[in-house]
Every structure is written in structure tokens, then in C-alpha cells.
N, CA, C and O atoms as a Maestro MAE file, in Angstrom:
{
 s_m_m2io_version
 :::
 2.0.0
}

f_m_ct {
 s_m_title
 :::
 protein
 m_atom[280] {
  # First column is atom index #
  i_m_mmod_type
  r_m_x_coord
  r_m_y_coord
  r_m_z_coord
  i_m_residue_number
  s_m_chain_name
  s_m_pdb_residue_name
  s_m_pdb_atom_name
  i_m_atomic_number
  :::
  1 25 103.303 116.547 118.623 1 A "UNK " " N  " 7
  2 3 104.282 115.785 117.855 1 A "UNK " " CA " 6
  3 2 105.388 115.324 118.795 1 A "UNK " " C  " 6
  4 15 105.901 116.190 119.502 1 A "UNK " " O  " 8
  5 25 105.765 114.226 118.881 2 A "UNK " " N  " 7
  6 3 106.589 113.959 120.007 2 A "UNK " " CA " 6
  7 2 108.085 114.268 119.549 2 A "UNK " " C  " 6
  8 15 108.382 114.322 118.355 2 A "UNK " " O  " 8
  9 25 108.977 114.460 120.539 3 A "UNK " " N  " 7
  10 3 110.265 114.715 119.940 3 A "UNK " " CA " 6
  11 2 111.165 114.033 119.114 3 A "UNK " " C  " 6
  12 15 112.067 114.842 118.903 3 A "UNK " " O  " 8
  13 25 111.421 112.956 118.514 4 A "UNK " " N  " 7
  14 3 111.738 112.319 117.917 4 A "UNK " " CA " 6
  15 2 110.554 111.189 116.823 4 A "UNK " " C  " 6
  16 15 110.131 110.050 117.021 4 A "UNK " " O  " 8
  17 25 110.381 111.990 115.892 5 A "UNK " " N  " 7
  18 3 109.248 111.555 114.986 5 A "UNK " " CA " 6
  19 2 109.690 110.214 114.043 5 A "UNK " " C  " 6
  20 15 108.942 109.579 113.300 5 A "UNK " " O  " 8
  21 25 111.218 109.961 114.312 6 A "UNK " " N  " 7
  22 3 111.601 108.849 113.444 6 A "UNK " " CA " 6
  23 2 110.708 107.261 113.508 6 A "UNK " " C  " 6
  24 15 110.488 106.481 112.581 6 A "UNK " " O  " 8
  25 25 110.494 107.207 114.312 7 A "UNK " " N  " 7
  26 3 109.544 105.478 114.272 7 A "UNK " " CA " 6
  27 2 108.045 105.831 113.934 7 A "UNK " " C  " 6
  28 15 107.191 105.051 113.512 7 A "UNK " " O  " 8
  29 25 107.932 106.941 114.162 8 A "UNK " " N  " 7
  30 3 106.678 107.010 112.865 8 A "UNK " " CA " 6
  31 2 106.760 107.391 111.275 8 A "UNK " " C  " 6
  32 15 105.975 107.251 110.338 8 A "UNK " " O  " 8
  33 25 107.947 107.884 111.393 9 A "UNK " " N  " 7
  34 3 107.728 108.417 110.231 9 A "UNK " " CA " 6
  35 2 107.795 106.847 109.762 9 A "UNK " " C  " 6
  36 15 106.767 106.570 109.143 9 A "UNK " " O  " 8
  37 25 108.863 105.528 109.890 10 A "UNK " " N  " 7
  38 3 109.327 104.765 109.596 10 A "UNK " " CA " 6
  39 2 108.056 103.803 109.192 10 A "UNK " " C  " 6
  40 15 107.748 103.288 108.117 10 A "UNK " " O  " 8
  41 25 107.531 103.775 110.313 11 A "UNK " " N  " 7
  42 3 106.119 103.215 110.477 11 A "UNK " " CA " 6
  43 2 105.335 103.530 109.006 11 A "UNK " " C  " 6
  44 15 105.217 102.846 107.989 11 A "UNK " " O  " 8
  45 25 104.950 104.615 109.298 12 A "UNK " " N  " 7
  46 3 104.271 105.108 107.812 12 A "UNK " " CA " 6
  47 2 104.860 104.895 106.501 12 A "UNK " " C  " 6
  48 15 104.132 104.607 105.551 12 A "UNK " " O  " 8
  49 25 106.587 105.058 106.322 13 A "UNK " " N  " 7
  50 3 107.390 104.622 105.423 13 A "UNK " " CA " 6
  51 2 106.488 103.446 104.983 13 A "UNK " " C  " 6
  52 15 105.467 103.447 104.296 13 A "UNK " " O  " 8
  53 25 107.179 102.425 105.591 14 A "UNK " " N  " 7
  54 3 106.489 101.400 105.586 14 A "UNK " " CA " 6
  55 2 104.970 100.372 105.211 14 A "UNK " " C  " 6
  56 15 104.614 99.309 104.702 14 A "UNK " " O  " 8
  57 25 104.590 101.305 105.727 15 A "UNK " " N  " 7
  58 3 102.630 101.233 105.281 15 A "UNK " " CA " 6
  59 2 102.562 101.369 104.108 15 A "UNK " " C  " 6
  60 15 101.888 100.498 103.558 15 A "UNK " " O  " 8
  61 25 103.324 102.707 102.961 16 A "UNK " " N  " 7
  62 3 103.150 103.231 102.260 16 A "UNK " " CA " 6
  63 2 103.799 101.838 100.649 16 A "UNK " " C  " 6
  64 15 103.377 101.525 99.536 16 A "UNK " " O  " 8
  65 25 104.767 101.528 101.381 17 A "UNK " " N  " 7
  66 3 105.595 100.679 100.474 17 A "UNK " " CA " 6
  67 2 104.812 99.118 100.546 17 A "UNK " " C  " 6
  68 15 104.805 98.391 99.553 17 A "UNK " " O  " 8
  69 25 104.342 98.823 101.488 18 A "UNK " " N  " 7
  70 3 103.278 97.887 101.439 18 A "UNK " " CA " 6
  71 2 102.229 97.873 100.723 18 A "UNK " " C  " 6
  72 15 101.848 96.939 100.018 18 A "UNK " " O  " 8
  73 25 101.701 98.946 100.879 19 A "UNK " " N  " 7
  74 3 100.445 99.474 99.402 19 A "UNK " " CA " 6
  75 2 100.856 99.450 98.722 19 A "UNK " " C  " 6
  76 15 100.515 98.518 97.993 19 A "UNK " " O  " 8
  77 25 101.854 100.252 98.239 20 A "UNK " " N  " 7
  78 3 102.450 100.187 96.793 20 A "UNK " " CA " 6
  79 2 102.697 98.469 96.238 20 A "UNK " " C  " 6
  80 15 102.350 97.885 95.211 20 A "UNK " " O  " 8
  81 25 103.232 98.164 97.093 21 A "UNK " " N  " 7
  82 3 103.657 96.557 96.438 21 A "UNK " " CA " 6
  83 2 101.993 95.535 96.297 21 A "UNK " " C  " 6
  84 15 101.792 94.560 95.573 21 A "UNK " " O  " 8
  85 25 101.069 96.180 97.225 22 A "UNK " " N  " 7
  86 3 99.816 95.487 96.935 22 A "UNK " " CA " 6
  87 2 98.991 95.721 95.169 22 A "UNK " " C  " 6
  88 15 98.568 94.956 94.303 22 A "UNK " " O  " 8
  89 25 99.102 97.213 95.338 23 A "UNK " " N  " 7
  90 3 98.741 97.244 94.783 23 A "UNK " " CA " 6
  91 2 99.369 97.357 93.056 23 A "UNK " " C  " 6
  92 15 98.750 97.390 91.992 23 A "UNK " " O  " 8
  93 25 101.028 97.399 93.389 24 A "UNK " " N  " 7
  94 3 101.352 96.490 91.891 24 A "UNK " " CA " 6
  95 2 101.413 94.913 91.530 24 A "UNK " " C  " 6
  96 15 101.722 94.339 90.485 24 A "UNK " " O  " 8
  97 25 100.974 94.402 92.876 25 A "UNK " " N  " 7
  98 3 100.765 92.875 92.644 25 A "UNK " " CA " 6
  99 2 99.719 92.933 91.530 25 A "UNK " " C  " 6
  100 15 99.775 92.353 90.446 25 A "UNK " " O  " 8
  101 25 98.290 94.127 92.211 26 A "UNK " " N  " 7
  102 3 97.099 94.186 91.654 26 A "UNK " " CA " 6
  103 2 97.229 93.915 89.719 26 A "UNK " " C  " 6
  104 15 96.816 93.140 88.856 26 A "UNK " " O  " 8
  105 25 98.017 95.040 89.849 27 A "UNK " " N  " 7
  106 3 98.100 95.455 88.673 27 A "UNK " " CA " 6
  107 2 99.066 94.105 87.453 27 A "UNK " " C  " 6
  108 15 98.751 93.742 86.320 27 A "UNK " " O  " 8
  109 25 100.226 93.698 88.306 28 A "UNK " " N  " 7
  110 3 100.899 92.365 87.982 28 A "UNK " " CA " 6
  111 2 99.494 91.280 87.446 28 A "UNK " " C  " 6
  112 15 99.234 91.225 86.244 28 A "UNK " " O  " 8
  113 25 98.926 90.719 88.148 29 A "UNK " " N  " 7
  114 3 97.416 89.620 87.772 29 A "UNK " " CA " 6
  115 2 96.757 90.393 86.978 29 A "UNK " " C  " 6
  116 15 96.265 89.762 86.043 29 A "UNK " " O  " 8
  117 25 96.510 91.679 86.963 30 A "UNK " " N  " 7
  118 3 95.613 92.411 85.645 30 A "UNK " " CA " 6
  119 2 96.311 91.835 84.226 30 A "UNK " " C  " 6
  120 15 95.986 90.881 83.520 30 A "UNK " " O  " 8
  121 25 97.371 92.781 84.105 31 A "UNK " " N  " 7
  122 3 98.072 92.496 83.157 31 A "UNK " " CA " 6
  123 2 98.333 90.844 82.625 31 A "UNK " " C  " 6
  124 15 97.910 90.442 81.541 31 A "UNK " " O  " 8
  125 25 99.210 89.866 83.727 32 A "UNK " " N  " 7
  126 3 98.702 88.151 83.339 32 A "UNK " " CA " 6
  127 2 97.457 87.932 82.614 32 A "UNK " " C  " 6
  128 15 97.352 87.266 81.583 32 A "UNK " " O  " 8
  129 25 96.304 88.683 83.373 33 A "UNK " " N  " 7
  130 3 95.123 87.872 82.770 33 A "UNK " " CA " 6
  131 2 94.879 88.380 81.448 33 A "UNK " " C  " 6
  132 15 93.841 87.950 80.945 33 A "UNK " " O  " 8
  133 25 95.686 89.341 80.604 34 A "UNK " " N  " 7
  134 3 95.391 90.211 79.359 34 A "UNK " " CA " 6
  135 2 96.533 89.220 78.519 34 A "UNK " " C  " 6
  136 15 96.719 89.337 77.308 34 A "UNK " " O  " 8
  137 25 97.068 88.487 79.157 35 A "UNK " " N  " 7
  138 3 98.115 87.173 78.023 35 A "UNK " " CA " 6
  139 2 99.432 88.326 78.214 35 A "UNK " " C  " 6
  140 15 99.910 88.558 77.103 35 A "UNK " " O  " 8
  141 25 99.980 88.930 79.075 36 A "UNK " " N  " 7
  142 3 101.194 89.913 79.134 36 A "UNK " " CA " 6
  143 2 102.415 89.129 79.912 36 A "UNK " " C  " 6
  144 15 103.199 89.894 80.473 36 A "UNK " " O  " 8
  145 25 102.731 87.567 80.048 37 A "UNK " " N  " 7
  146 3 102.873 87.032 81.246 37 A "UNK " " CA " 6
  147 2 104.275 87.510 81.282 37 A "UNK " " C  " 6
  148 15 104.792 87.671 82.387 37 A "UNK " " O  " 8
  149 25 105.105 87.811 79.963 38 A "UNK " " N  " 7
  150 3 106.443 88.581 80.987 38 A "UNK " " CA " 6
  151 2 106.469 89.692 81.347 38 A "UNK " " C  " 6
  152 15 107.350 90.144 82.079 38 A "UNK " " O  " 8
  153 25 105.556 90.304 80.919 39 A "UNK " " N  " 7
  154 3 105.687 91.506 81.699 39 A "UNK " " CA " 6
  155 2 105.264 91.110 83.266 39 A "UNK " " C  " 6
  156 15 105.833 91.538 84.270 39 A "UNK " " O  " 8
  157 25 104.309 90.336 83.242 40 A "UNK " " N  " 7
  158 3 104.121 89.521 84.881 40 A "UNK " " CA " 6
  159 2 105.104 88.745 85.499 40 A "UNK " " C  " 6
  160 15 105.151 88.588 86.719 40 A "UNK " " O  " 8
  161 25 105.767 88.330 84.829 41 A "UNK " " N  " 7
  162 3 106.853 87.577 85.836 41 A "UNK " " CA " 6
  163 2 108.023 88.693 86.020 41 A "UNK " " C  " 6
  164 15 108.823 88.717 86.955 41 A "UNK " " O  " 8
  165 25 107.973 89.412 85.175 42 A "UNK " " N  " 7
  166 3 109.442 90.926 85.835 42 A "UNK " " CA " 6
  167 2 108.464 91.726 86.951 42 A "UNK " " C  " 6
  168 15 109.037 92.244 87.910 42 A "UNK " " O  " 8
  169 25 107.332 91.811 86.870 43 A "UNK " " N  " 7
  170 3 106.604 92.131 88.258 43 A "UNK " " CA " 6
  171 2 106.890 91.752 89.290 43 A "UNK " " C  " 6
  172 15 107.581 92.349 90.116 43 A "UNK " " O  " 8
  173 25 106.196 90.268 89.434 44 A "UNK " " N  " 7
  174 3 106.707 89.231 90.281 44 A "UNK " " CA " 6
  175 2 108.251 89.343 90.875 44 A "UNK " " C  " 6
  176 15 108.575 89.309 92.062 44 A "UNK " " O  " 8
  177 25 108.982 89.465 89.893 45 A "UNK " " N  " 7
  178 3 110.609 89.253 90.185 45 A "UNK " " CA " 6
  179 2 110.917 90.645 91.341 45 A "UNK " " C  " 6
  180 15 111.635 90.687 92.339 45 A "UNK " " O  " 8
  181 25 110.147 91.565 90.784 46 A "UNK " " N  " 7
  182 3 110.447 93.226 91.758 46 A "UNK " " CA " 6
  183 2 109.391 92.566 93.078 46 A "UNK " " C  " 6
  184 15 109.972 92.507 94.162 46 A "UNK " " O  " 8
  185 25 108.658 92.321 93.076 47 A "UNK " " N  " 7
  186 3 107.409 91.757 94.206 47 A "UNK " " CA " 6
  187 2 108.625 90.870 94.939 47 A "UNK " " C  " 6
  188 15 108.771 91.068 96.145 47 A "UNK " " O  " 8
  189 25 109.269 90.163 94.459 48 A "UNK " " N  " 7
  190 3 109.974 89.099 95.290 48 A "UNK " " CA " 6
  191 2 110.514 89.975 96.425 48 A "UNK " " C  " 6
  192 15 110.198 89.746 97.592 48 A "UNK " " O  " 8
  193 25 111.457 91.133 96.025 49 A "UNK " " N  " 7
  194 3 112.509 91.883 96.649 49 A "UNK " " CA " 6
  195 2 111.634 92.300 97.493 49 A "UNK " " C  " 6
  196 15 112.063 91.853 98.557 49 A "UNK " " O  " 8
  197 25 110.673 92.875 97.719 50 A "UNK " " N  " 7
  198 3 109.555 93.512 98.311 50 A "UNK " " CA " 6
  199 2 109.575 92.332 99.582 50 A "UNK " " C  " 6
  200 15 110.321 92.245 100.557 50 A "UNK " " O  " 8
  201 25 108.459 91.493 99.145 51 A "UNK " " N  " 7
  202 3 108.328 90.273 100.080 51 A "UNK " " CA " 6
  203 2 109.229 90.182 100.892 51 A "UNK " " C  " 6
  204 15 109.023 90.463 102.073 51 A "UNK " " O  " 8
  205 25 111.017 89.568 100.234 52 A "UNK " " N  " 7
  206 3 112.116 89.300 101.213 52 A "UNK " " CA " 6
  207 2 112.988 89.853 102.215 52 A "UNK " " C  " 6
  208 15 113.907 89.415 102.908 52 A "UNK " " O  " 8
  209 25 112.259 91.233 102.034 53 A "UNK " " N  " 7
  210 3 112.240 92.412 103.070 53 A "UNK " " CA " 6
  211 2 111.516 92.767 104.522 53 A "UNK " " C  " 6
  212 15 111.727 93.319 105.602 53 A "UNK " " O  " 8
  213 25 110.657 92.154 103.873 54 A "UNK " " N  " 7
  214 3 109.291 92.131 104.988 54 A "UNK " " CA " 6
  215 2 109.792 92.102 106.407 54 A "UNK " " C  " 6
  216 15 109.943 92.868 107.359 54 A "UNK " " O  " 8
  217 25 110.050 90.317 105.942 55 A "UNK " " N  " 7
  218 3 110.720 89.861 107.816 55 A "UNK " " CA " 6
  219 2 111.273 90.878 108.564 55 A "UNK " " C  " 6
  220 15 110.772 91.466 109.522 55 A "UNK " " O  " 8
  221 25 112.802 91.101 107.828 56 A "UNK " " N  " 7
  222 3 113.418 92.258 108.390 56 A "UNK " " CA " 6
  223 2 113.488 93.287 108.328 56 A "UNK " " C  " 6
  224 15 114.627 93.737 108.450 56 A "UNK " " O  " 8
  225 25 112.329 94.296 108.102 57 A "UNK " " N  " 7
  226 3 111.889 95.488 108.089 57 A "UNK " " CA " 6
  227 2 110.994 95.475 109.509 57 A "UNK " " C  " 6
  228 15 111.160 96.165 110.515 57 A "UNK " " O  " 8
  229 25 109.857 94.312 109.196 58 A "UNK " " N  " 7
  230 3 109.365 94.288 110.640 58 A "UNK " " CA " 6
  231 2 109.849 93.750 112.177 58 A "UNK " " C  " 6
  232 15 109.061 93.803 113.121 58 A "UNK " " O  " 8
  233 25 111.167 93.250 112.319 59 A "UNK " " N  " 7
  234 3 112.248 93.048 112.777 59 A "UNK " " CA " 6
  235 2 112.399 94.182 113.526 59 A "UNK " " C  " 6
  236 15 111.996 94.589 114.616 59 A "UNK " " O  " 8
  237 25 113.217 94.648 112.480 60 A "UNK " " N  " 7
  238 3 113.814 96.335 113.181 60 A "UNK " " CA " 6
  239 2 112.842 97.326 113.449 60 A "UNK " " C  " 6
  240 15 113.122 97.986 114.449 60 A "UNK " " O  " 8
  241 25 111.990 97.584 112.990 61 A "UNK " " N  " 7
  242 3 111.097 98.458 113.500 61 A "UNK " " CA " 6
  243 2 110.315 97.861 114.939 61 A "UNK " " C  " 6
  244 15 109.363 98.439 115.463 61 A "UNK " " O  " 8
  245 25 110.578 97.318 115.157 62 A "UNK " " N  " 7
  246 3 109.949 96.392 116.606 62 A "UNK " " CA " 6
  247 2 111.136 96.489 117.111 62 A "UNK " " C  " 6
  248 15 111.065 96.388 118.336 62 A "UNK " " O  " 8
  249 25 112.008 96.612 116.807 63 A "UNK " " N  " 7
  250 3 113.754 96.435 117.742 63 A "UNK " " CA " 6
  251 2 113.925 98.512 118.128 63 A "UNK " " C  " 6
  252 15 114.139 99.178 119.141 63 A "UNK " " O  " 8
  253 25 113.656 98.847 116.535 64 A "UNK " " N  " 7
  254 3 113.900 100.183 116.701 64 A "UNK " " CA " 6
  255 2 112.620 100.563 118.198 64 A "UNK " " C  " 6
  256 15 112.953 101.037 119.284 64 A "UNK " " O  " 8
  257 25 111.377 100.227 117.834 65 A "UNK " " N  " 7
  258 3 110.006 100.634 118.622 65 A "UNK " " CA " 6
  259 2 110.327 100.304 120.223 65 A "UNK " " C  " 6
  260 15 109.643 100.909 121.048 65 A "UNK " " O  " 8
  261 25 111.301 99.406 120.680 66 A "UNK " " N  " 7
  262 3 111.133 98.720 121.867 66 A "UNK " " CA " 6
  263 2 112.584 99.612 122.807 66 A "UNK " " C  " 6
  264 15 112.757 99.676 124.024 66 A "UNK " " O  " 8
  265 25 113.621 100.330 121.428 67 A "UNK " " N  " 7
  266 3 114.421 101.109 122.058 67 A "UNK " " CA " 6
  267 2 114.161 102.371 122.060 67 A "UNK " " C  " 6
  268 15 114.992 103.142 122.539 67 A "UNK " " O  " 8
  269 25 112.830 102.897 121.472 68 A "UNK " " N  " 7
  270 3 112.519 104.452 121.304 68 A "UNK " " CA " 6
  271 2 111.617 104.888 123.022 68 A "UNK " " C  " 6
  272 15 110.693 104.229 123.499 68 A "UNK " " O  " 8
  273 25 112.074 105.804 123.472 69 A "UNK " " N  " 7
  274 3 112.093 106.564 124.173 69 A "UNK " " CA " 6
  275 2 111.716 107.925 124.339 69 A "UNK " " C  " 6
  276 15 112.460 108.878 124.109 69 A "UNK " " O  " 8
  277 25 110.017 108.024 124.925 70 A "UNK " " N  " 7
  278 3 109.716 109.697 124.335 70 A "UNK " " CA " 6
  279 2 110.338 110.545 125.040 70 A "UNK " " C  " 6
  280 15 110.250 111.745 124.782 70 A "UNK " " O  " 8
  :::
 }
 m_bond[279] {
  # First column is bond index #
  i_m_from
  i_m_to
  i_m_order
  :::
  1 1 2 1
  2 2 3 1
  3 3 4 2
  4 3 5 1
  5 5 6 1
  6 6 7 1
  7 7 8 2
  8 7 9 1
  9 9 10 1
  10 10 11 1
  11 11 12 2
  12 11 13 1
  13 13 14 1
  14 14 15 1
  15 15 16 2
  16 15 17 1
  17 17 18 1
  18 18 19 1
  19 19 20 2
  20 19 21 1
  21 21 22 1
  22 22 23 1
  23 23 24 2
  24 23 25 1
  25 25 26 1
  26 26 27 1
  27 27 28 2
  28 27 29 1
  29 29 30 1
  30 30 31 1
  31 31 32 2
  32 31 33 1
  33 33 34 1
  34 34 35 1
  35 35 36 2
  36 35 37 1
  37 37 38 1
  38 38 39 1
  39 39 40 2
  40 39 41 1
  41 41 42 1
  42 42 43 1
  43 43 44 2
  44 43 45 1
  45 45 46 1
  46 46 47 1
  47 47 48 2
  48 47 49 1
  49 49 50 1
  50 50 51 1
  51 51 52 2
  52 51 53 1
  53 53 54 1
  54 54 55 1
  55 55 56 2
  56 55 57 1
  57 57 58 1
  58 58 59 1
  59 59 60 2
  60 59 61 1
  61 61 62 1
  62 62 63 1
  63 63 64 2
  64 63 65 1
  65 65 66 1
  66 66 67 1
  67 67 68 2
  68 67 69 1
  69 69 70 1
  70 70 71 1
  71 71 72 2
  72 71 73 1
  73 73 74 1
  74 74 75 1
  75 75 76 2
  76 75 77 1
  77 77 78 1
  78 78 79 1
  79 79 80 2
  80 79 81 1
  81 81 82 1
  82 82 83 1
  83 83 84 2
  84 83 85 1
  85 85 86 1
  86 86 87 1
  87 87 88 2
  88 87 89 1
  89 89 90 1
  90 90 91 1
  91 91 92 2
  92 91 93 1
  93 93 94 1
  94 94 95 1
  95 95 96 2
  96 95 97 1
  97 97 98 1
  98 98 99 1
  99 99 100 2
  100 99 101 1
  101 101 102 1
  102 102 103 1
  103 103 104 2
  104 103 105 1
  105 105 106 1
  106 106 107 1
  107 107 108 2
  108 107 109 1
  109 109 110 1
  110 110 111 1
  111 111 112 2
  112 111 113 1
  113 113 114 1
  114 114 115 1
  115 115 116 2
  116 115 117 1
  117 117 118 1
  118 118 119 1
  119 119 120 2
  120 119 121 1
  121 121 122 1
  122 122 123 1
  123 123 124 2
  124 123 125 1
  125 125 126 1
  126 126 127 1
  127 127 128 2
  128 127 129 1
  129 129 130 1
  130 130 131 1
  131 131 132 2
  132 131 133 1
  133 133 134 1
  134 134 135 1
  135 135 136 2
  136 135 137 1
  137 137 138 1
  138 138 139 1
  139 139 140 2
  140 139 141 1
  141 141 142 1
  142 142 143 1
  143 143 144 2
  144 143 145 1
  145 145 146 1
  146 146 147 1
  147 147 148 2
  148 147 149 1
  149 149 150 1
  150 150 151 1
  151 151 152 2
  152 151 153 1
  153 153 154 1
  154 154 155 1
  155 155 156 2
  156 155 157 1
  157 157 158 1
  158 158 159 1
  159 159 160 2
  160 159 161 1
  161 161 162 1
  162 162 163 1
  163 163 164 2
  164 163 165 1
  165 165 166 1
  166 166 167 1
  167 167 168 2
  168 167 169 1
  169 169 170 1
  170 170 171 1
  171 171 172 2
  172 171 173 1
  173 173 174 1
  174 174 175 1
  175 175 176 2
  176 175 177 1
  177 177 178 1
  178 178 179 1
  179 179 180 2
  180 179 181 1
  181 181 182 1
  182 182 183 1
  183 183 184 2
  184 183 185 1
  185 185 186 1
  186 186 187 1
  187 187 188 2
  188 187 189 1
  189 189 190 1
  190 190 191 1
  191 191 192 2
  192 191 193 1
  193 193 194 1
  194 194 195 1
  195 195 196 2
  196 195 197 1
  197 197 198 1
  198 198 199 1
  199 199 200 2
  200 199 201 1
  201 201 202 1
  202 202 203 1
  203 203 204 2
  204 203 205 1
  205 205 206 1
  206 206 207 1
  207 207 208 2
  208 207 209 1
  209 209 210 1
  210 210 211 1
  211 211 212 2
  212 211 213 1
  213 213 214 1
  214 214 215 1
  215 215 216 2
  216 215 217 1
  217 217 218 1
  218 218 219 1
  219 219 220 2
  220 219 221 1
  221 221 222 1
  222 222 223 1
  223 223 224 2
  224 223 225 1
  225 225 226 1
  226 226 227 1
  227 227 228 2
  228 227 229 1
  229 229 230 1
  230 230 231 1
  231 231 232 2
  232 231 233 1
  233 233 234 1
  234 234 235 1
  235 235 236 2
  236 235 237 1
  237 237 238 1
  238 238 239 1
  239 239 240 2
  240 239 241 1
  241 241 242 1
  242 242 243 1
  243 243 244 2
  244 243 245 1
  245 245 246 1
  246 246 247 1
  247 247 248 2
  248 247 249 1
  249 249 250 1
  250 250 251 1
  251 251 252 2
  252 251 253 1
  253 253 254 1
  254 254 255 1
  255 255 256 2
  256 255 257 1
  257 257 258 1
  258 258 259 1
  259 259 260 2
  260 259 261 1
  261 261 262 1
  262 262 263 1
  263 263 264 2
  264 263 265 1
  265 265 266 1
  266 266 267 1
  267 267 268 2
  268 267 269 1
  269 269 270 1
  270 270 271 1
  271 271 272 2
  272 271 273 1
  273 273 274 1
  274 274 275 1
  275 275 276 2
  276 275 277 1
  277 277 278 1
  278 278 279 1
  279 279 280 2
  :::
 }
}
């Protein structure tokens, strides 16, 4: 385990919240296709926040990754 586990853990953070948002997209188009569409567009609306994160999540973790030091 290297001494400072933070950019993986971050890393994995990350991975984890990506699935999650995949797979409530999944679930967002299930529901649309059952005629639920607001409950799909307040999906969508939480999916947005998700998305507009992205950039700068993968930003800093490449900024954090390029200043980490084992």
C-alpha cells in the first residue's frame, strides 16, 4: 500500500460515482419508456450536476496525480 493512498482512493471515488450516474441514467430511460417522463426529467436534472462535474473532477485528479509523490 503506498504511503499516501489519497489519489487512489480518489480515483476509485470517482469510478464509483460514474457507475452510479450510469447506471441511474439506466434506470432514468427505463422509467421514460414506462410513460414516467417527470420523473425522467428530475433524473436528468440530477444527471446534469453529475455530467458538469466531470471536466473538473478529471482536471484535478490529473493535477492532483502529476503532484503526488510516492
Amino acid at each position: 500500500m503506498p504511503d499516501d493512498p489519497t489519489p487512489a482512493l480518489l480515483y476509485r471515488i470517482n469510478q464509483n460515482v460514474m457507475a452510479l450516474g450510469s447506471a441511474i441514467e439506466e434506470i432514468g430511460i427505463w422509467i421514460d419508456q414506462r410513460g414516467s417522463t417527470d420523473a425522467s426529467k428530475r433524473i436528468n436534472a440530477h444527471l446534469e450536476v453529475l455530467e458538469g462535474s466531470t471536466d473538473a473532477i478529471a482536471e484535478l485528479m490529473a493535477d492532483l496525480m502529476a503532484r503526488w509523490r510516492p
